[in-house]
LUMPALUM-504105 format. One record per residue (C-alpha): x, y, z. Coordinates in steps of 0.2 Angstrom, whole numbers, plus 5000, padded with zeros to 4 digits. Last residue first. Layout:
LUMPALUM-504105
XYZ
...
//
This chain:
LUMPALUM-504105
531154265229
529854415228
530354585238
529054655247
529454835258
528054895269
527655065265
528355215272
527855365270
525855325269
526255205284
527155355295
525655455292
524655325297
525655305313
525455495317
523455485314
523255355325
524355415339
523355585336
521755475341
522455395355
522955555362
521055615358
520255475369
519555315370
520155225355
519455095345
517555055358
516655115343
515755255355
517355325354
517255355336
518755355323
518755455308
519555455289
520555535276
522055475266
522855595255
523455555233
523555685222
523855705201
523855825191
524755925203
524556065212
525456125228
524056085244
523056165253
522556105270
520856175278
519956145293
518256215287
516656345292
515656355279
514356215284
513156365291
513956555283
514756645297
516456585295
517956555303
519356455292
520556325302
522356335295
523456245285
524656305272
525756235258
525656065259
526655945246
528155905256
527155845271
526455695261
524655665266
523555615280
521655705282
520855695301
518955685310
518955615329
517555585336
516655615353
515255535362
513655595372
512955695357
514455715345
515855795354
517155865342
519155835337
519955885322
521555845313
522755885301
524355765295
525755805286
527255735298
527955925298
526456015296
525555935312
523856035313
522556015327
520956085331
519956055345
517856055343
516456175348
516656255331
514856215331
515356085312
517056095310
517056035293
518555935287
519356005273
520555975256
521256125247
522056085228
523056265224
523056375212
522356315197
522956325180
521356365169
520556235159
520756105171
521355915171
521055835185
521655645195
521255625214
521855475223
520955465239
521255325253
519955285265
520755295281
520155185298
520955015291
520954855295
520354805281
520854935266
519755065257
519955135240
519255295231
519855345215
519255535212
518955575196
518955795192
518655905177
519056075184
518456225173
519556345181
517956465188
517456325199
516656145193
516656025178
515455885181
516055765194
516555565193
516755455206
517655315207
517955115216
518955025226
518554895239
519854805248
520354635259
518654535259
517954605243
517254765233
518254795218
518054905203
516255015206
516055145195
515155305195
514555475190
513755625191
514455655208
513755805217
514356005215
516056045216
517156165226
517456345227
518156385242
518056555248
519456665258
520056775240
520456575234
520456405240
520056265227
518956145231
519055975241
518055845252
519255765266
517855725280
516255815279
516755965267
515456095270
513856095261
512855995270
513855865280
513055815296
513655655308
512455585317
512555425307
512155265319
513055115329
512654935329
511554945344
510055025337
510755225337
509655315326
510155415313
510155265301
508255245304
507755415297
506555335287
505855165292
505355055279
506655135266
507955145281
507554995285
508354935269
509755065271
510555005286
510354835280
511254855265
512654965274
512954865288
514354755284
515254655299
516454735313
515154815322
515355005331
514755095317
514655295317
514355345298
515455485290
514955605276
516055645262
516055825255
515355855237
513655915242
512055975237
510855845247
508855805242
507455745255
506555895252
506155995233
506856135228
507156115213
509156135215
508956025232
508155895224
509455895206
510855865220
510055735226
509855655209
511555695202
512455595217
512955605236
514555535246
514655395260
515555315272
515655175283
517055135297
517954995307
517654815299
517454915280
516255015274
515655095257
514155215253
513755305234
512155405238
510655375225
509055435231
509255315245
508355155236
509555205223
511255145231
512755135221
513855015233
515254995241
516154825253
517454775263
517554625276
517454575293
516254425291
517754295292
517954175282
519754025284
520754005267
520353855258
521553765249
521453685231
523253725227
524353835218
525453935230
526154105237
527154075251
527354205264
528954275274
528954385288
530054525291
530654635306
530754835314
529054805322
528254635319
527454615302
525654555300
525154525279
523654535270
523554475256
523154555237
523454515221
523454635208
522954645187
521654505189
520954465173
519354475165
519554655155
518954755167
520354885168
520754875186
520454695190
520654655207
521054485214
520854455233
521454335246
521254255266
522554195272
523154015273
524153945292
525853875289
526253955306
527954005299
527954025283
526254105281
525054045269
524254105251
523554025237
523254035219
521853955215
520454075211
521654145198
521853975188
523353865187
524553815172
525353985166
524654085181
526054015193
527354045181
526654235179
526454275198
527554445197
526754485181
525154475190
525754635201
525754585221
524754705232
525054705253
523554725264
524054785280
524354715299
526154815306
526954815322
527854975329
529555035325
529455055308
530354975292
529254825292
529954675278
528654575269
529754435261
528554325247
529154165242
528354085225
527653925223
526953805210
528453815197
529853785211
528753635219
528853565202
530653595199
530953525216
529853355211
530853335194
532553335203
531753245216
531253085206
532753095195
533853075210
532752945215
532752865197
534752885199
534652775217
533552655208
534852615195
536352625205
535452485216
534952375205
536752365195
537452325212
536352175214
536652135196
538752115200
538252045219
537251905208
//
């Protein structure tokens, strides 16, 4: 009896052992361990990517829309997009977003499972929008955007109203944290000139014409800029709650036969769109110039060489905003703001080394937003996202 008792035992404790063994290779296959580590000295909320080839044992026998994502510690889920850059049906990034304490690391599992994360009406978005002639606009829960296509420009060229002939990127004044854009524009069509009015959720005061706007380009040369006309096309690739990314395509424009794409992406959270410019051009160009128009000239200037970052400063009816371009310091060759007595000619300008190739930030923040109150706040703003672009939060996959 003690002999078969013993027996028993042995055998359930090695079906036990075998029980675990087989439930720890489970769990290994269904989860993968995600450090996010924050090199600066200030706390850090940003969407982090992970590649697909990173999540590949979690892909084999689970879907996209259920891989998961929760913090380590709180055990809370996060909110998650797939993007897929080439269109072919599958997600070629994942993204999360992560919040890392200054100088630390936090740690996120990524997991198959049927959980859902919590909504939130803060999201990002862009669209092609005909019922406005046919402007490309994008937003996140802190700013909006736009540029103008082939059919505005084709008004202006005729002669006709209502057209724009521009290549410089507009800003709109929003002081919600939810989408505006489509209803912005649908009451624009029953109301015209509705968006330049302030109903509560902010307004576009903000003029464009044919300077730069915010972080439009050219090519600087004999003190002109030659710079493009409108987009002729476009392509959406993402639009969701953590990123949208999408780009525009101009004719060829200046004397060096520039054939320009510029990939345009813009993160929660965030106050920058990020520009990723790619060109071929007959001729070798000179230089890559980026602006921001300086409107009255009524505004203050700034230029930080040394952490790459320019900015302006202006009063816009009873508020102010503040304009600026980020980008790596090693590529700049000059900045300086250009006087002119042409309207929408007058630009802070950066010029750049070329490249085939170049990335910059550019964006605004508003006072009448409630995000900062002041121009000290506003340089903050523009110093930590310099200090971002430089220094990305380090993930390392365990």
């Amino acid at each position: 009896m003690k002999k078969g008792l013993k027996k028993l035992v042995k055998v359930c404790f090695l079906a036990v052992l075998a029980l675990s063994a087989a439930s720890c290779k489970s769990s290994s296959e269904n989860e993968v361990t995600v450090e996010v580590k924050n090199n600066l000295d200030f706390d850090r909320k940003e969407v982090v990517s992970i590649e697909r080839s990173k999540l590949e044992k979690l892909l084999k026998n689970n879907l996209e829309s259920e891989i998961k994502v929760k913090s380590e510690d709180s055990g809370k889920y996060l909110r998650t997009q797939w993007i897929d850059y080439n269109g072919d049906g599958k997600g070629d990034e994942f993204l999360f977003q992560a919040e890392v304490k200054a100088g630390a690391s936090a740690a996120y599992l990524i997991v198959a499972g049927s959980e859902i994360a919590p909504e939130s009406k803060a999201v990002t978005f862009s669209r092609f929008v005909p019922e406005r002639i046919d402007d490309y606009a994008w937003e996140n829960n802190r700013v909006a955007f736009r540029a103008y296509g082939p059919t505005a420009q084709k008004l202006v060229e005729e002669g006709k109203e209502g057209g724009t002939l521009s290549s410089g990127i507009d800003l709109w004044f929003k002081k919600v944290d939810y989408s505006i854009i489509d209803s912005w524009y649908r009451k624009n069509v029953s109301s015209p000139g509705y968006y330049h009015m302030e109903h509560g959720e902010g307004y576009d005061p903000y003029h464009v014409g044919a300077s730069r706007g915010t972080g439009g380009g050219g090519i600087w040369e004999q003190d002109s800029l030659q710079v493009a006309k409108n987009f002729v096309n476009y392509k959406t690739i993402a639009k969701g709650p953590l990123r949208t990314v999408f780009e525009l395509t101009y004719a060829p424009w200046s004397s060096y036969g520039v054939h320009e794409v510029k990939r345009i992406s813009l993160d929660l959270d965030s106050n920058f769109s990020k520009f990723e410019i790619t060109y071929r051009s007959e001729k070798k160009i000179p230089n890559y110039t980026l602006g921001i128009t300086l409107h009255e000239k009524k505004g203050e200037v700034n230029i930080n060489k040394l952490k790459g970052w320019i900015r302006y400063w202006e009063k816009v009816d009873s508020s102010y905003v503040g304009e600026g371009i980020v980008l790596n310091p090693k590529i700049i060759d000059t900045a300086f703001a250009y006087d002119s007595k042409v309207p929408d000619q007058s630009n802070l300008l950066v010029s750049t080394k070329p490249n085939a190739r170049l990335v910059y930030y550019a964006g605004f923040s508003w006072t009448g937003s409630g995000q900062i109150t002041d121009v000290t706040q506003w340089d903050q703003m523009l110093g930590r996202q310099a200090e971002i672009a430089g220094n990305p939060l380090k993930i390392t996959i365990k």
